[in-house]
C-alpha positions as CSV (number, residue, x, y, z in Angstrom):
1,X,-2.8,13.2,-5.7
2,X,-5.3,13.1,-2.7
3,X,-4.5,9.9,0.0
4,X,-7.1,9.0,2.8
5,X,-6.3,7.4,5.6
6,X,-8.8,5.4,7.7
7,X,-9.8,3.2,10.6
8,X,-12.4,0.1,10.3
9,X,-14.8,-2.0,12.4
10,X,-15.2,-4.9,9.9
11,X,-17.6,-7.5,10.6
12,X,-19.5,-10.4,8.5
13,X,-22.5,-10.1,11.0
14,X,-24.4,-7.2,10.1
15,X,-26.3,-7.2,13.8
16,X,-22.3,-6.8,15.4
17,X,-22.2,-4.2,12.5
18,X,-25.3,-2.4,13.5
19,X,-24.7,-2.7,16.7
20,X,-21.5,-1.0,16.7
21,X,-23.0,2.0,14.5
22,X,-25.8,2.3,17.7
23,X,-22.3,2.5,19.8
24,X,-20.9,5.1,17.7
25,X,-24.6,7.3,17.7
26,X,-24.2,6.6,21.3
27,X,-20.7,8.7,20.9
28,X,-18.5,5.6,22.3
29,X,-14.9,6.1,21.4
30,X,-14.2,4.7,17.7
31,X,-11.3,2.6,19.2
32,X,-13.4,0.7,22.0
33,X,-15.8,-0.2,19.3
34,X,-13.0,-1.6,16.8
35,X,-12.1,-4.0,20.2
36,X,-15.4,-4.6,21.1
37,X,-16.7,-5.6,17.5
38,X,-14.3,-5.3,14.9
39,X,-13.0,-9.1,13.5
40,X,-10.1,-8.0,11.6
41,X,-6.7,-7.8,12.3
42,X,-6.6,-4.3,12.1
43,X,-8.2,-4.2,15.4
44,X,-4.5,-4.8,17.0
45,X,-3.8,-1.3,15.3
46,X,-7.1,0.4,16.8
47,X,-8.7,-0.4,13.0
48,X,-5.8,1.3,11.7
49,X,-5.8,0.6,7.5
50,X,-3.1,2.6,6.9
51,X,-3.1,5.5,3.4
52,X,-5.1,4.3,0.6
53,X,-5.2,6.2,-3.0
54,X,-8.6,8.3,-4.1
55,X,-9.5,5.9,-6.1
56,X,-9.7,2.8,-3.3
57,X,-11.1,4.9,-0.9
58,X,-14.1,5.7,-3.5
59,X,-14.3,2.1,-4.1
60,X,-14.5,1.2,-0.9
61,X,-16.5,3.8,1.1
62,X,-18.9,4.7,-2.0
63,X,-18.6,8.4,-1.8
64,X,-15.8,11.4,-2.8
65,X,-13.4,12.1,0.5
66,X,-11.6,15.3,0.9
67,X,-10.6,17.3,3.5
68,X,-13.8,18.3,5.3
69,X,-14.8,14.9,6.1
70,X,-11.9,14.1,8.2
71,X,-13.2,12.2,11.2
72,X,-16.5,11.6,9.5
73,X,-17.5,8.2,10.2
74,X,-18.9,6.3,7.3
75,X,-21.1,3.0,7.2
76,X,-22.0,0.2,7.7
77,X,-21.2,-0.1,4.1
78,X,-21.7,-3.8,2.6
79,X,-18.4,-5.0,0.7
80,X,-17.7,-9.0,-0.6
81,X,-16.1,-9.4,2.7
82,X,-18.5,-8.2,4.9
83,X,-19.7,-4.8,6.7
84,X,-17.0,-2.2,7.2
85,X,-17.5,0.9,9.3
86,X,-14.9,3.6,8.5
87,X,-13.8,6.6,10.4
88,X,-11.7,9.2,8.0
89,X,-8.3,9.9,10.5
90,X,-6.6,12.0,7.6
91,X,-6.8,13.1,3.9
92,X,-3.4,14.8,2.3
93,X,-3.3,16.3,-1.4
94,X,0.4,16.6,-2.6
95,X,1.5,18.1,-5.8
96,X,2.9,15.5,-8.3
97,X,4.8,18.3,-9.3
98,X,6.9,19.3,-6.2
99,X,9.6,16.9,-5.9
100,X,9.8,17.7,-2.0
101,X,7.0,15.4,-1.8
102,X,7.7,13.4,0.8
103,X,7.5,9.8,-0.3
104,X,4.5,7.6,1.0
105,X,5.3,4.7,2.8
106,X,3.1,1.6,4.3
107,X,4.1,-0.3,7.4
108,X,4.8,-4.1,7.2
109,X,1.1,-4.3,9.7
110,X,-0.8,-2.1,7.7
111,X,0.0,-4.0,4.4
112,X,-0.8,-7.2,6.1
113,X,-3.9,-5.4,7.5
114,X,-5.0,-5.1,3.7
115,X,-4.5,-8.0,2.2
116,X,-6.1,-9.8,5.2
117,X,-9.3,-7.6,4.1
118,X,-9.0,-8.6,0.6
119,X,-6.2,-6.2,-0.8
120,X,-8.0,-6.7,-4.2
121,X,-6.8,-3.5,-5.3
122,X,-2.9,-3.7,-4.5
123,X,-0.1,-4.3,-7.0
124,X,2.9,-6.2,-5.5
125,X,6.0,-4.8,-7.6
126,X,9.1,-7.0,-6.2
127,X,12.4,-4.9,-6.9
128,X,15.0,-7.2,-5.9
129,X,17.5,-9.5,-7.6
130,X,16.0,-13.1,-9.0
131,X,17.9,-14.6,-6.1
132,X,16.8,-12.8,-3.3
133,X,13.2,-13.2,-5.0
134,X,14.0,-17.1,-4.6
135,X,15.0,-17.0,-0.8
136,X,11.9,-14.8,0.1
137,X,9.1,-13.2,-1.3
138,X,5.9,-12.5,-0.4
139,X,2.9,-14.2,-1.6
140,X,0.9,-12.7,-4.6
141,X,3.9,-10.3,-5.5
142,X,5.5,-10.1,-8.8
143,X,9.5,-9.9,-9.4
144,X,9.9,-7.4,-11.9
145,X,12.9,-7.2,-13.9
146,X,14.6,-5.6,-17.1
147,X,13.0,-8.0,-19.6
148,X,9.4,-8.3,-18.2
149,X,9.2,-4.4,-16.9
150,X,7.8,-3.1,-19.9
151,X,5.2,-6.1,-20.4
152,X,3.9,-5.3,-16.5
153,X,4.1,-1.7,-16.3
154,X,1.9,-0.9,-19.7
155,X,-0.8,-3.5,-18.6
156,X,-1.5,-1.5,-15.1
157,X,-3.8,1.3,-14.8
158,X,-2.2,4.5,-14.1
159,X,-3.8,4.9,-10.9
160,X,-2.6,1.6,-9.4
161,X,-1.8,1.3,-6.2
162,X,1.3,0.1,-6.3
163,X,3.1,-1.2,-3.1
164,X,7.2,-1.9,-4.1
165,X,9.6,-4.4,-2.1
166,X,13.1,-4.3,-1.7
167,X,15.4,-5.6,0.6
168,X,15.8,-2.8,3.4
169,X,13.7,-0.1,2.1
170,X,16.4,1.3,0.7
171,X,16.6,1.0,-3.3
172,X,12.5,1.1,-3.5
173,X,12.8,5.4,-2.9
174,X,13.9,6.5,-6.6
175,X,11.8,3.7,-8.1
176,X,9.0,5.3,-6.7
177,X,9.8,8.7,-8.5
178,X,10.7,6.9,-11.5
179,X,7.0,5.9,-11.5
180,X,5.7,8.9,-10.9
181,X,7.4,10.4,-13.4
182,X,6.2,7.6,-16.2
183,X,2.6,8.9,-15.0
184,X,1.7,6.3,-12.4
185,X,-0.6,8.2,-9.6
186,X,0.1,5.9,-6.7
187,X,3.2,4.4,-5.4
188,X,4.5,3.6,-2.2
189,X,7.6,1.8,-0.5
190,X,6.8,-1.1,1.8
191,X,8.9,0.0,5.1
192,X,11.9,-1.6,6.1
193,X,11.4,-4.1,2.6
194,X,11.4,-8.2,2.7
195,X,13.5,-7.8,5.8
196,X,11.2,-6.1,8.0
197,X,8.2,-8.4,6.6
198,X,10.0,-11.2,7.4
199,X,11.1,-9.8,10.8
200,X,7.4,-8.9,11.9
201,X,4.7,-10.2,9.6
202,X,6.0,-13.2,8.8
203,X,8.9,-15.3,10.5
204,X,8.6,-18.3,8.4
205,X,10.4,-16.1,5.5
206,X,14.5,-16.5,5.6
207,X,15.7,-13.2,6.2
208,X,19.9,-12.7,4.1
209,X,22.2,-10.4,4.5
210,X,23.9,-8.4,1.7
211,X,27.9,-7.3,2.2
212,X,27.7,-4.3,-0.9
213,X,24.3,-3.2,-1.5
214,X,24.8,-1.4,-4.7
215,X,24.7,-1.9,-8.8
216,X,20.8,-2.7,-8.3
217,X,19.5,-4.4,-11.4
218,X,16.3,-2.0,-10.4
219,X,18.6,0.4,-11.7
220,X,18.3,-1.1,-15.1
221,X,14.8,-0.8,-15.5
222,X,15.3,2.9,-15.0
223,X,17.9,3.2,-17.3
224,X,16.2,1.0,-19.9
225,X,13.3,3.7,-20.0
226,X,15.5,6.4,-19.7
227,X,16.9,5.2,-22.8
228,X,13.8,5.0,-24.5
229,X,13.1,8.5,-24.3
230,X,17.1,9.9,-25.3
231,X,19.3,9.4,-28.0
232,X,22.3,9.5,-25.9
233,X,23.4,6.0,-24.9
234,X,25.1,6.2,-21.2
235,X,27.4,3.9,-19.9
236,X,26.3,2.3,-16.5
């Protein structure tokens, strides 16, 4: 599984957009051009969009990346937002096969910084309880539960990108292996969960507390497919 990780100017005028590619051929630094020129929000984060799957990087930047074009600038490439510019910070390849793999991970800024841009491609997988769903959530997300898991989970592509919420961060980890296992390519845990979201995207959202954080229904869905593939009933 190959992730890219990339900066942006992004501008709807393409003479700021052309005019920031003469800075760059001028060898200006990538991050005084992002201030100088860039509109979006990831400017606060030096153009910053965080890891994106193969596949969305493709879509986006219109050509293969791998590891020899780290810090190959790309663009102006023309999008249905505008014209992005896109220096390639890092690629990584990690086996699917090696459970040491460390876990991917998107900051509450860089998510935001997304789905200011359009996010078309993200899936919002909500992992919490109905009623935590109902004090918070974010927009566009989707609770998923037991009975609808199935329904959601065989209309996606395998190569999603799937971003997963949870309260603290802390029950969204084995879901993400869980996936993984079930043949989804792309999966990652939205740091810190609904809390942190709430606590630095978003202050409008009612932030809870929980006194035992355990007997997840997640934990169900898991189970439920576990089930599905084993004769053995377990008791949970």
């Amino acid at each position: 599984m190959v992730q890219i990780r990339a900066s942006q100017v992004f501008t709807h005028s393409i003479e700021d957009a052309v005019a920031a590619k003469k800075a760059l051929d001028a060898d200006e630094p990538f991050n005084e051009v992002v201030q100088k020129y860039s509109t979006c929000p990831s400017k606060q984060q030096e153009g910053d969009l965080g890891w994106m799957p193969e596949e969305a990087a493709l879509s986006l930047m219109g050509e293969k990346i791998t590891k020899d074009k780290t810090n190959k600038i790309i663009g102006p490439v023309h999008s249905e937002y505008g014209y992005h510019i896109l220096l390639i910070t890092e690629v990584k390849v990690e086996n699917q096969d090696n459970e040491s793999v460390d876990l991917a991970v998107i900051t509450p800024e860089a998510l935001d910084n997304r789905l200011s841009s359009g996010g078309s491609n993200l899936i919002l997988l909500d992992l919490r309880e109905g009623w935590e769903w109902d004090v918070a959530h974010i927009e566009g997300s989707q609770l998923i539960t037991r009975e609808n898991s199935e329904s959601i989970l065989s209309n996606l592509k395998k190569d999603a990108e799937l971003i997963l919420i949870d309260w603290k961060q802390d029950r969204s980890p084995s879901f993400v292996k869980w996936l993984l296992q079930q043949g989804f390519s792309y999966a990652k845990c939205l740091e810190g969960g609904i809390d942190a979201w709430s606590d630095k995207i978003d202050p409008s959202l009612a932030r809870y507390e929980i006194e035992s954080d355990d007997g997840y229904r997640y934990e169900d869905i898991i189970d439920e497919g576990s089930e599905q593939n084993d004769t053995h009933q377990h008791d949970h």
